[in-house]
Steps between C-alpha positions, in 0.01 A plus 500: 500500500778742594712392155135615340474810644864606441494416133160705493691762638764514301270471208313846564784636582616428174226581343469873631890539425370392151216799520700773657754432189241447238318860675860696463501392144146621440651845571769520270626371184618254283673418206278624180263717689405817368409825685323794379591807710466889443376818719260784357507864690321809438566819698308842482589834639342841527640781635313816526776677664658541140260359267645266448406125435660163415400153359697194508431145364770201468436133412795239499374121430782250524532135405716217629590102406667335812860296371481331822298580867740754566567689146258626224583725234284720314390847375298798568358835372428827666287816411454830681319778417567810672277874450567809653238858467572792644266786475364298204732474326678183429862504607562130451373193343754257515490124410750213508523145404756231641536146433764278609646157646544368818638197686353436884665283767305404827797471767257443809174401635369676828245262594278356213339756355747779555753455157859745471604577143784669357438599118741647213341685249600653142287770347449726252276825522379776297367839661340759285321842594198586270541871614863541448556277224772378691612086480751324751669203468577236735654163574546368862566191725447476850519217775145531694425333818122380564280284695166290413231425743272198431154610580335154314751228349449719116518874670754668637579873628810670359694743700850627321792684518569602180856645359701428835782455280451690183640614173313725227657698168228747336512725218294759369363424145687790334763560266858577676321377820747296704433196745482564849553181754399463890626240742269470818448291799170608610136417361359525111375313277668362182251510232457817605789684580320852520344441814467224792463393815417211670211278423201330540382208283281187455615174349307225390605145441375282202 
């Protein structure tokens, strides 16, 4: 009877090692998978002060294929629109467009849903102001640092550091006009060089 009960022990105890392993796997990734991922902000601002007012819209989708459960490759786009009146008068209207490549390693799991990422990215982006006429530019890579958070085994939350080790060279789309390059360790964002800051993110799994 004891022999019985031991080996039924040691049976569901196997058995929930099996789960817990078979759960931290549910929030991850494996070789093949897929993820979708991408953030979409919009900011508005009025001040009466000056008359003056602002709109700003960016959307950056991103796609990845997983080499292994640690490494995916993939590649990404970003737009950003970006108005300025003052008085009412437009004083900027100013557009760009970046698309690049990226590679993403996951170093460490904190717990198992919470996922650590470091990312390389090369992009190339092109700025232009409809009031000015004016074109830039630009080609960058950065090294980004990020982290996903499972909500469901397909969803997770993005939070990233982006440019924390950063290069950009950008040039204004005129004759005689000559390159101008920036080396940064802070926060930006490679497929789009004319502005960043850290961000937030959603990622689905297929």
């Amino acid at each position: 009877m004891k022999k019985l009960l031991i080996i039924a022990a040691v049976a569901v105890f196997g058995l929930s090692n099996v789960n817990a392993q078979d759960d931290a796997k549910a929030y991850g990734f494996n070789e093949g998978d897929v993820f979708l991922e991408g953030n979409i902000g919009f900011s508005s601002t009025n001040d009466k002060n000056f008359d003056e007012k602002t709109n700003s819209f960016t959307i950056a989708p991103k796609v990845g294929f997983f080499l292994n459960e640690d490494l995916a490759i993939g590649g990404q786009l970003t737009f950003n629109s970006f108005k300025e009146e003052v008085s009412g008068t437009d004083t900027v209207d100013n557009s760009t467009f970046g698309a690049g490549v990226f590679a993403r390693y996951y170093f460490l799991d904190l717990g198992q849903r919470f996922k650590t990422f470091t990312e390389f990215g090369i992009a190339y982006a092109t700025s232009d102001n409809k009031i000015s006429d004016f074109k830039v530019n630009a080609i960058g890579a950065s090294l980004d640092l990020g982290i996903n958070y499972f909500v469901t085994e397909k969803i997770a939350l993005t939070f990233g550091l982006r440019n924390v080790l950063g290069f950009t060279s950008t040039k204004a789309d005129v004759d005689g006009a000559k390159a101008e390059s920036n080396f940064n360790l802070g926060f930006g964002d490679v497929a789009n060089p004319f502005s960043g800051n850290a961000s937030f993110g959603l990622l689905y799994k297929l």
